[in-house]
GULUM-438250 format. One line per field, with one value per residue: residue number from 0; residue in three letters; x, y, z of N, C-alpha, C, O in turn. Coordinates in nm, 3 decimals, decimal comma. Layout:
// GULUM-438250
num: NUM;... $
residuo: ALA;... $
n_u: X;... $
n_v: Y;... $
n_w: Z;... $
ca_u: X;... $
ca_v: Y;... $
ca_w: Z;... $
c_u: X;... $
c_v: Y;... $
c_w: Z;... $
o_u: X;... $
o_v: Y;... $
o_w: Z;... $
// end
This chain:
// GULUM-438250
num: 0;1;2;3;4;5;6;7;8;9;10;11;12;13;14;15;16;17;18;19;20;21;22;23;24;25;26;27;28;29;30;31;32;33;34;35;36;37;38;39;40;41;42;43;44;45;46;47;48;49;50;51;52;53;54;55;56;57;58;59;60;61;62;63;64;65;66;67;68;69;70;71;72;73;74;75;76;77;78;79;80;81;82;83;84;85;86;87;88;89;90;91;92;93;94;95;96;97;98;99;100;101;102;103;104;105;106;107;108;109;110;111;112;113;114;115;116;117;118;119;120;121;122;123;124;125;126;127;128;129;130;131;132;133 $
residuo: UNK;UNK;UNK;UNK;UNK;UNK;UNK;UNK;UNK;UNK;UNK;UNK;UNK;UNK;UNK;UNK;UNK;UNK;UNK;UNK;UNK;UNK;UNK;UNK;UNK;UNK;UNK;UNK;UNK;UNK;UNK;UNK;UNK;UNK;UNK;UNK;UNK;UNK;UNK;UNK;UNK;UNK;UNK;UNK;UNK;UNK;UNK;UNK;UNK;UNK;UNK;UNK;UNK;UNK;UNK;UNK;UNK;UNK;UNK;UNK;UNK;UNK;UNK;UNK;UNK;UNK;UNK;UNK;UNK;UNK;UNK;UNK;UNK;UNK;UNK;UNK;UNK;UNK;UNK;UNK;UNK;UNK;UNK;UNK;UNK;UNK;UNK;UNK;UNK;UNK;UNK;UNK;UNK;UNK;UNK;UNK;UNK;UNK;UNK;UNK;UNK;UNK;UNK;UNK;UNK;UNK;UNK;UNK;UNK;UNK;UNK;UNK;UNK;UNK;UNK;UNK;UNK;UNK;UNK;UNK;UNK;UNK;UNK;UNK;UNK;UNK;UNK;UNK;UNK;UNK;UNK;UNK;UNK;UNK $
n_u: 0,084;0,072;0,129;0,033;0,196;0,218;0,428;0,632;0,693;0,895;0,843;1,055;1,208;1,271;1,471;1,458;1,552;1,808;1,865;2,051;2,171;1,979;2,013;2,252;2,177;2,046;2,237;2,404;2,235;2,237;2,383;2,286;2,011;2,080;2,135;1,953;1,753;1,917;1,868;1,607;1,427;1,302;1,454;1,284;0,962;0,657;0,448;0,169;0,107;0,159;0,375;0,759;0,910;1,048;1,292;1,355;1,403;1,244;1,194;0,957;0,868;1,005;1,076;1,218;1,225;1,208;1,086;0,900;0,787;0,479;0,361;0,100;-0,016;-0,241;-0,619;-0,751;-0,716;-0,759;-0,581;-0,296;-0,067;0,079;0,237;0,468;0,542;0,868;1,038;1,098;1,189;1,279;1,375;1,594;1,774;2,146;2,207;2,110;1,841;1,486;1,392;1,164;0,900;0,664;0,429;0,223;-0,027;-0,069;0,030;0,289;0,561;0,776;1,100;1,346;1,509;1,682;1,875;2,171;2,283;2,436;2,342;2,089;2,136;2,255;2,053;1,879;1,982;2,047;1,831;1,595;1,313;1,331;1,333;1,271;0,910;0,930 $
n_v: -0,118;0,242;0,550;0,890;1,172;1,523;1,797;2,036;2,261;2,507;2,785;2,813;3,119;3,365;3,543;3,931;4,124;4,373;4,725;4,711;4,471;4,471;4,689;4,538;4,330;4,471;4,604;4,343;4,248;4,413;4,448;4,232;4,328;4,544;4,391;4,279;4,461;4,581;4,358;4,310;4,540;4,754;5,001;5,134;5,062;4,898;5,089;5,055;4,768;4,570;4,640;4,634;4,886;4,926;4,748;4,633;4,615;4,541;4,574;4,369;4,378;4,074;3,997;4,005;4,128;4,075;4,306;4,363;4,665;4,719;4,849;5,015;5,173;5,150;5,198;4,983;4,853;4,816;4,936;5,123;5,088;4,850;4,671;4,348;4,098;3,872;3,739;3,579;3,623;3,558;3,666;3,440;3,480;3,523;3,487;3,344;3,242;3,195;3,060;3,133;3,145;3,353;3,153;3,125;3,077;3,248;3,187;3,195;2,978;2,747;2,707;2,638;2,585;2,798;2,901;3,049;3,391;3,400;3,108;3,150;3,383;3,223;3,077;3,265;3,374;3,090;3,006;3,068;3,082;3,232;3,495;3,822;3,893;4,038 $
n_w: 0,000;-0,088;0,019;-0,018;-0,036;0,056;-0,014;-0,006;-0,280;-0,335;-0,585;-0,854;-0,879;-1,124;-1,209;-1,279;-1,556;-1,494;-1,598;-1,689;-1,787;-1,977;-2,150;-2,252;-2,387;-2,608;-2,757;-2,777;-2,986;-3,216;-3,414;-3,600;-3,575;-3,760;-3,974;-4,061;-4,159;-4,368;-4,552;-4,553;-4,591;-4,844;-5,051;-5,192;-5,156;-5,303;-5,241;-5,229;-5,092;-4,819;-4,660;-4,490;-4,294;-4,059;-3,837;-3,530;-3,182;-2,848;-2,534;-2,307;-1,972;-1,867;-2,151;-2,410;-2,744;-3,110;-3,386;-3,598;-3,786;-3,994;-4,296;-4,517;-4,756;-4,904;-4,949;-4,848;-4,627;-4,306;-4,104;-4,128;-4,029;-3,831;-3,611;-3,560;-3,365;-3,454;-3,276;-2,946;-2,648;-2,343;-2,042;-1,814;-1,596;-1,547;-1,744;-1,931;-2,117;-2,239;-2,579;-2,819;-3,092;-3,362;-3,442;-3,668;-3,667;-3,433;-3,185;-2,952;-2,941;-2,788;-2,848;-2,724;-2,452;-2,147;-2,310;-2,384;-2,485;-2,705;-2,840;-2,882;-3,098;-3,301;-3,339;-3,464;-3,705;-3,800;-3,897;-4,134;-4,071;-3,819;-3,931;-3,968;-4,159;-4,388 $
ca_u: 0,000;0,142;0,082;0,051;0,227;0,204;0,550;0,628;0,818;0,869;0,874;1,209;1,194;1,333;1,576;1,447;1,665;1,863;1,920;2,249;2,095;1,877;2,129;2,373;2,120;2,022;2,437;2,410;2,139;2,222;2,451;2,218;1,938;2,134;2,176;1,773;1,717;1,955;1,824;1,427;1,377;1,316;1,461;1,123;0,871;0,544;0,350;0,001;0,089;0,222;0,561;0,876;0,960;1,169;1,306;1,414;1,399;1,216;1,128;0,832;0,862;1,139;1,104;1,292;1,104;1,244;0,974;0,923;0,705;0,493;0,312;0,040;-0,104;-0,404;-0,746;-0,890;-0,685;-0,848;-0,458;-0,252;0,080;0,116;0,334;0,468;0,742;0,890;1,098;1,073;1,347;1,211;1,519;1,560;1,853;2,256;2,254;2,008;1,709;1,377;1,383;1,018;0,901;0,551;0,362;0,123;-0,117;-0,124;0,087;0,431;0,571;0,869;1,181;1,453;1,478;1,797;2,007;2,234;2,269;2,557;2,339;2,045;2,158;2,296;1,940;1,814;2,075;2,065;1,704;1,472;1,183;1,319;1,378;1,109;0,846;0,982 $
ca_v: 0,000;0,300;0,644;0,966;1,350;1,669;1,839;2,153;2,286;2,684;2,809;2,871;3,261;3,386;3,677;4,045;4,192;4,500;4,777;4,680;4,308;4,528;4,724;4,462;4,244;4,522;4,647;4,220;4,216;4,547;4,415;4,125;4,443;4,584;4,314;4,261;4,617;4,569;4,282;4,310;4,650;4,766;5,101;5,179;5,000;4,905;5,144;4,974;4,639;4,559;4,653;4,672;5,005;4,936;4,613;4,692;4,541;4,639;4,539;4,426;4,329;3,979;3,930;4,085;4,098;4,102;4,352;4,484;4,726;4,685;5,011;5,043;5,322;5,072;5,203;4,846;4,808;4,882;4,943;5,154;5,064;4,727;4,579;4,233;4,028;3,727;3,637;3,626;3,576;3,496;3,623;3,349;3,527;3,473;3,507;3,241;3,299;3,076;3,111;3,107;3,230;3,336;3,099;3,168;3,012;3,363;3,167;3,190;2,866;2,738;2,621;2,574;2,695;2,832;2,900;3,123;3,509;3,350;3,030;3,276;3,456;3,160;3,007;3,346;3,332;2,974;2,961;3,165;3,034;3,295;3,581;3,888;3,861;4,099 $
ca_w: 0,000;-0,096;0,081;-0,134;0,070;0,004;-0,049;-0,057;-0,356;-0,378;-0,771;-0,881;-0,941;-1,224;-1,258;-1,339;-1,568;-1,502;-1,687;-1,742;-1,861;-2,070;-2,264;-2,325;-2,510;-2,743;-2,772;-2,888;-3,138;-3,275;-3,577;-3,647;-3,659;-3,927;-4,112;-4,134;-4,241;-4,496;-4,620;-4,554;-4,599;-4,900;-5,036;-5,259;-5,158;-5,352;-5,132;-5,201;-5,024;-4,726;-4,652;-4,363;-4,296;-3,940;-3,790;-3,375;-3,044;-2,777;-2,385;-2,236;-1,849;-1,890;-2,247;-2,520;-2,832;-3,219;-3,410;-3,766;-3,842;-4,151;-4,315;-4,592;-4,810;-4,906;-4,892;-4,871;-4,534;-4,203;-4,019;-4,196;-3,951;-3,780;-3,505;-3,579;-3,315;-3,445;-3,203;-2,812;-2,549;-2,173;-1,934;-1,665;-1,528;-1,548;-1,943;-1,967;-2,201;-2,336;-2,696;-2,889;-3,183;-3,329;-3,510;-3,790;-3,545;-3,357;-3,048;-2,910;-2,996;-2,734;-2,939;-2,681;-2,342;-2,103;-2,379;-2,399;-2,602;-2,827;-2,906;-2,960;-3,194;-3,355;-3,409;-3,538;-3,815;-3,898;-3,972;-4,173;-3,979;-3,694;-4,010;-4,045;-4,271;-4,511 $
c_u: 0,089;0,040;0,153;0,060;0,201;0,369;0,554;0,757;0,823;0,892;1,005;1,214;1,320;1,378;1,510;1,570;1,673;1,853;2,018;2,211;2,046;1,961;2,218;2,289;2,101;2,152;2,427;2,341;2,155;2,278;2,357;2,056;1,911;2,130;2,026;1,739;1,745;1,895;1,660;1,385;1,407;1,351;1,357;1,025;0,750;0,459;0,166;-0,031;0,185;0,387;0,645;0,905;1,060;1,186;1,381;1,340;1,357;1,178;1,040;0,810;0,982;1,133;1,123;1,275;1,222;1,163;1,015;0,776;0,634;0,357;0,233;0,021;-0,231;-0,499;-0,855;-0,808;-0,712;-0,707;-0,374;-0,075;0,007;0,225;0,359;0,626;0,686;0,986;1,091;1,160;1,312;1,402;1,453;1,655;2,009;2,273;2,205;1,858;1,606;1,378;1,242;1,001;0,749;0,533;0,230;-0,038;-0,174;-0,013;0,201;0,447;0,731;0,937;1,238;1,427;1,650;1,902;2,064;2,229;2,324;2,403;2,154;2,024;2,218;2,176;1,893;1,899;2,080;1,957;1,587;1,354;1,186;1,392;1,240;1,086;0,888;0,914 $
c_v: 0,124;0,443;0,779;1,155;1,454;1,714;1,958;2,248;2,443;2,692;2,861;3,053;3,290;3,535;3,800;4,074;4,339;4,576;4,761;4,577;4,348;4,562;4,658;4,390;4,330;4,514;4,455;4,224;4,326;4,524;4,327;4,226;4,485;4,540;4,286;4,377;4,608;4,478;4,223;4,414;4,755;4,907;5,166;5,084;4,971;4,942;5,083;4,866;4,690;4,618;4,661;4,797;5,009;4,836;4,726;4,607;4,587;4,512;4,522;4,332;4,207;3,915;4,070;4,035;4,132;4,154;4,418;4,554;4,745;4,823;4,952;5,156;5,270;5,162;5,100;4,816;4,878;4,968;5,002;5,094;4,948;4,695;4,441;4,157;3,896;3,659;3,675;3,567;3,590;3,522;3,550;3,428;3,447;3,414;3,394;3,281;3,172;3,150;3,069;3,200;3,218;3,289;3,153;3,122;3,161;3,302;3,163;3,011;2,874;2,668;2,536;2,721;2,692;2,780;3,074;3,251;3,466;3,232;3,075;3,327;3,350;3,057;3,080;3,337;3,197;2,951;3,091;3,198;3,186;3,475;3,676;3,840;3,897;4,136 $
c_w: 0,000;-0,033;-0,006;0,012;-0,012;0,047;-0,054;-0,114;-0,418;-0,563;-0,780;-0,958;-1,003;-1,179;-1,357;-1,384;-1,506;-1,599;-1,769;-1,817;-1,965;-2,214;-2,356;-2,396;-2,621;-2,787;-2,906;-2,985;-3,208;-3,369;-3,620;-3,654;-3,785;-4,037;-4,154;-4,206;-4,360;-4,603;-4,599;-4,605;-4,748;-4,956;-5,129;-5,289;-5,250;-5,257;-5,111;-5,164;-4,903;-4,722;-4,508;-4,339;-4,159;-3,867;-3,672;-3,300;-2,948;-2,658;-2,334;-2,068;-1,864;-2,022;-2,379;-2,640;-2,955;-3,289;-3,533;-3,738;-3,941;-4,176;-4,464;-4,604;-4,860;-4,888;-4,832;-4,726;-4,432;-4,131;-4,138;-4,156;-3,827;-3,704;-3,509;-3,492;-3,352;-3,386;-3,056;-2,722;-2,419;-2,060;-1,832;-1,624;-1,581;-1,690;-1,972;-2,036;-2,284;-2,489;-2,771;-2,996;-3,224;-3,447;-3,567;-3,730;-3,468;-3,209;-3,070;-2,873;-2,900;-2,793;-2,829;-2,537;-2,256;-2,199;-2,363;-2,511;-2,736;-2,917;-2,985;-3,143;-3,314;-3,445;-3,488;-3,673;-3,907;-3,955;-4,009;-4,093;-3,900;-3,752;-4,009;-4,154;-4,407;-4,628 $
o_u: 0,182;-0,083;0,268;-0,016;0,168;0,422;0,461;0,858;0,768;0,949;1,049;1,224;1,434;1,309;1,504;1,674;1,576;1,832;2,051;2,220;2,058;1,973;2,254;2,337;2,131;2,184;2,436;2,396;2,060;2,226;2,336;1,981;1,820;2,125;1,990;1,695;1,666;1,876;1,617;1,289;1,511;1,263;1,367;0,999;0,738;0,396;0,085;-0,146;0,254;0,481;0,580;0,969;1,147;1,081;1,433;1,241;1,412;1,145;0,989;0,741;1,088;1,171;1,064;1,300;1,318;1,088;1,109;0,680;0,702;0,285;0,286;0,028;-0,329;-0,471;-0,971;-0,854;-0,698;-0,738;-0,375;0,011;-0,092;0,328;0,266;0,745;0,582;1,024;1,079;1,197;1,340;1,493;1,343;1,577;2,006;2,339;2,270;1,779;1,644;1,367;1,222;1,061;0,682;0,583;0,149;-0,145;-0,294;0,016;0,244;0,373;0,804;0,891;1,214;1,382;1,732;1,979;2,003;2,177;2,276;2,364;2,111;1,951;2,226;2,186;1,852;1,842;2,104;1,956;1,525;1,310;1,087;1,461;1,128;1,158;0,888;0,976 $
o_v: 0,124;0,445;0,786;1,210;1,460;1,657;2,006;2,291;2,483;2,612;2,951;3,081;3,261;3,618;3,786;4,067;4,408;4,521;4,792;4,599;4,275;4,506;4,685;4,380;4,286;4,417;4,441;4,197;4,342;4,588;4,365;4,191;4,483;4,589;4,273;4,370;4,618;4,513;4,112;4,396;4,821;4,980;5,288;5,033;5,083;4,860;5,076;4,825;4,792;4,619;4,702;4,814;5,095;4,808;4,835;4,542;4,694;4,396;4,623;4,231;4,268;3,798;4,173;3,917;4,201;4,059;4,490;4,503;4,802;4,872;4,860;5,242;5,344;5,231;5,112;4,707;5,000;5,083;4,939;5,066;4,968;4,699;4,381;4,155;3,833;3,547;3,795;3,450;3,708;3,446;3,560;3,515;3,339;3,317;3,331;3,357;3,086;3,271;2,947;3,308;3,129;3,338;3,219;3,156;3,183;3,390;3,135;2,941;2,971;2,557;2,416;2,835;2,606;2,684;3,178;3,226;3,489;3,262;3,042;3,315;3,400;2,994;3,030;3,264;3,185;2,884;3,170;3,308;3,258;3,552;3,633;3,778;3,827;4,186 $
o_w: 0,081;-0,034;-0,049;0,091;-0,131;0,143;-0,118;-0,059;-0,520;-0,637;-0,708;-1,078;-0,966;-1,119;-1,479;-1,318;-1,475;-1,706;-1,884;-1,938;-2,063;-2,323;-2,471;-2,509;-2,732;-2,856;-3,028;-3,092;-3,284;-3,460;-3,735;-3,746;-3,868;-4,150;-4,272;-4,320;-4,454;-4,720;-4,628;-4,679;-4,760;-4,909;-5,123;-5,398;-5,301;-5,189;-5,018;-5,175;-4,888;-4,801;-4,412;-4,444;-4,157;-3,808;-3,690;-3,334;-2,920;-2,682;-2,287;-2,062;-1,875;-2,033;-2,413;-2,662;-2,923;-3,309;-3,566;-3,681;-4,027;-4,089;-4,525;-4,517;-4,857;-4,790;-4,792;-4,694;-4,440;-4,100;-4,244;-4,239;-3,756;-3,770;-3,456;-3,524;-3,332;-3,420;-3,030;-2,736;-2,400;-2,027;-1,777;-1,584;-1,639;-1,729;-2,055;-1,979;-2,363;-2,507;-2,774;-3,006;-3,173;-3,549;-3,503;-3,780;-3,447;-3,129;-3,182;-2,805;-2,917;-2,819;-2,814;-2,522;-2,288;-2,194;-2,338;-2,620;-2,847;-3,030;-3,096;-3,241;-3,427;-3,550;-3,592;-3,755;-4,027;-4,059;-3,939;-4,060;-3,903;-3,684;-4,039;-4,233;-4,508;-4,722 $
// end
C-alpha cells in the first residue's frame, strides 16, 4: 500500500533583468538588426501592399522581443501601420534565455529553453523560420 504526501516545492523565481541586462542584449542584437534592415527592408517600396519600414527590439517586463514594423497606403486596409514580433526571449537570469518564436497560429511557440545570447543569436541566423516577414 502505498501512501501519497504533500511536499512543498517553492517556484524557482526567475531573474528580473537589469538595466544593465537590458542594454547589453540590445548592444548584442544590434549588428544582427542591421543586417535585417539591410536585407528586408526595401529602399522603394510598392507602397500599395504591405511593406517593412523598421526592424528593432524592444522590452516588455522579462522578455525581449524582435519587431518589424509593416506600413500600408491601401485604402482596402483597415490598419494603416502594424506591429509584428517574431521572435521572443524569456530572461531566466545569469545570461540564460527561453527562446520562442511566433507561429502563424497567432501563439508563441517554445523552441529551446535556457540557452544562452551566443546560441540565440545563432538560431536566429541559422534559420529563416526565426527571419522577419519581409
Amino acid at each position: 500500500m502505498s501512501r501519497e504526501y504533500w511536499v512543498y516545492s517553492p517556484k524557482q523565481k526567475k531573474g528580473k533583468p537589469t538595466e544593465k541586462d537590458k542594454k547589453e542584449l540590445e548592444n548584442f542584437f544590434a549588428p544582427l538588426i542591421e543586417q535585417f534592415k539591410r536585407q528586408y527592408i526595401k529602399p522603394e517600396p510598392d507602397k500599395y501592399y504591405v511593406y517593412t519600414s523598421e526592424i528593432y527590439c524592444k522590452w516588455y517586463q522579462h522578455f525581449f522581443y524582435l519587431c518589424e514594423k509593416n506600413i500600408t497606403d491601401s485604402p482596402n486596409n483597415l490598419a494603416k501601420e502594424s506591429e509584428y514580433k517574431f521572435v521572443r526571449l524569456k530572461f531566466n537570469g545569469n545570461n540564460k534565455f527561453d527562446f520562442s518564436y511566433f507561429r502563424h497560429t497567432g501563439q508563441w511557440h517554445l523552441v529551446a529553453d535556457d540557452l544562452t545570447k551566443e546560441e540565440c543569436l545563432e538560431m536566429i541566423t541559422g534559420n529563416p523560420v526565426f527571419h522577419p516577414l519581409g
